[in-house]
N, C-alpha and C positions, 0 to 999 in steps of 0.2 A: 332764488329759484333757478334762474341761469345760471350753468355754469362759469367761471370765467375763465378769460381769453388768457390760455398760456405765453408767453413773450418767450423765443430763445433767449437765453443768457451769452455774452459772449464768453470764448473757451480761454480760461484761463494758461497759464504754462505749465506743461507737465513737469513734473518732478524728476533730474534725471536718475537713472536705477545704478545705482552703484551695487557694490558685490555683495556687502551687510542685506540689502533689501534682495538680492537675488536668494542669497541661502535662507533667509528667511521662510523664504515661499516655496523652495525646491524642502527645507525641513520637514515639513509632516509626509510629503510623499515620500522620501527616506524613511523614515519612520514607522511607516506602513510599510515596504518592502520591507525592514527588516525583523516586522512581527510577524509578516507571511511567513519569512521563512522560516523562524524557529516555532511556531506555532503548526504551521501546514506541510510547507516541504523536509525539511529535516525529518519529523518524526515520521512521515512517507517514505521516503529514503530508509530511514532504520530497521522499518517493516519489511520491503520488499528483499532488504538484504537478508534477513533473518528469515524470512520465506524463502529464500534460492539456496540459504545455507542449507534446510529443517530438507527442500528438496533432491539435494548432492548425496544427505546423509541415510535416504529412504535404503533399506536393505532388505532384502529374501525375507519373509517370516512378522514383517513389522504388520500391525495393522493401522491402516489409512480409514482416515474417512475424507470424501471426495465435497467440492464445494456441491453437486447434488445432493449429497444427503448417504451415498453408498458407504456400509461400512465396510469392510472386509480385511482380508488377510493377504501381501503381497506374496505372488508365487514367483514371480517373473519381473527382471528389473532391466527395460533396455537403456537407451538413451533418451529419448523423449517421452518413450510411452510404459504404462507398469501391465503387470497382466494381476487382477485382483479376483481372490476365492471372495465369491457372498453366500455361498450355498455350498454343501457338498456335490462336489466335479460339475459346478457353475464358475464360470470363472467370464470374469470381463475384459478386457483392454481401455485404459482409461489413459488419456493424458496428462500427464508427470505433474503439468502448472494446472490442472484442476483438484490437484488435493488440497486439501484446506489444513488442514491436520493430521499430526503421526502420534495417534491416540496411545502405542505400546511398545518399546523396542521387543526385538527379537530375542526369546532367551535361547541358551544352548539344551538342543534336544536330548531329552534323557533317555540311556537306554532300557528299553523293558524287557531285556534278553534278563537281567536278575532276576530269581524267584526271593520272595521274601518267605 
């Protein structure tokens, strides 16, 4: 019904940690780094790069659509910012790193001066 009375034990000798018992233990945390990184960072890494590329290659005439939702057609291409048609002679200024997507390249404009 009572509990009983715990007694210290005396401390026996610790074991000394040679290098076999250190890598042991340092093991699964290697191991774990190195599924972060080909699981999480790498394919991070391959994204961002392929986004900076898809963003270098935006050109006059492409149409974007923006991480909001805008879709349009690029008129105006600076350095950090695009100028984008959503409407006839509606046009926006959007920043370069919020397009999410370049939905259509640019084709060459055809002339309508031919009568058929």
């Amino acid at each position: 019904m009572f509990p009983t009375p715990a007694y210290a034990q005396a401390a026996s000798a610790a074991a000394p940690a040679g290098p076999e018992v250190i890598m042991m233990q340092l093991l699964p945390l290697v191991m774990i780094l190195v599924v972060f990184y080909f699981l999480l960072i790498r394919p991070q890494q391959k994204r961002m790069k392929q986004h900076t590329e898809m963003l270098s290659a935006i050109r006059r005439g492409d149409t974007v659509i923006t991480s909001g939702g805008i879709i349009g057609k690029v008129t105006k291409v600076a350095d950090d910012e695009l100028t984008v048609e959503i409407a006839p002679n509606v046009a926006v200024r959007v920043v370069k790193s919020t397009v999410s997507q370049v939905q259509g390249k640019s084709e060459p404009v055809v002339a309508n001066d031919a009568k058929s």
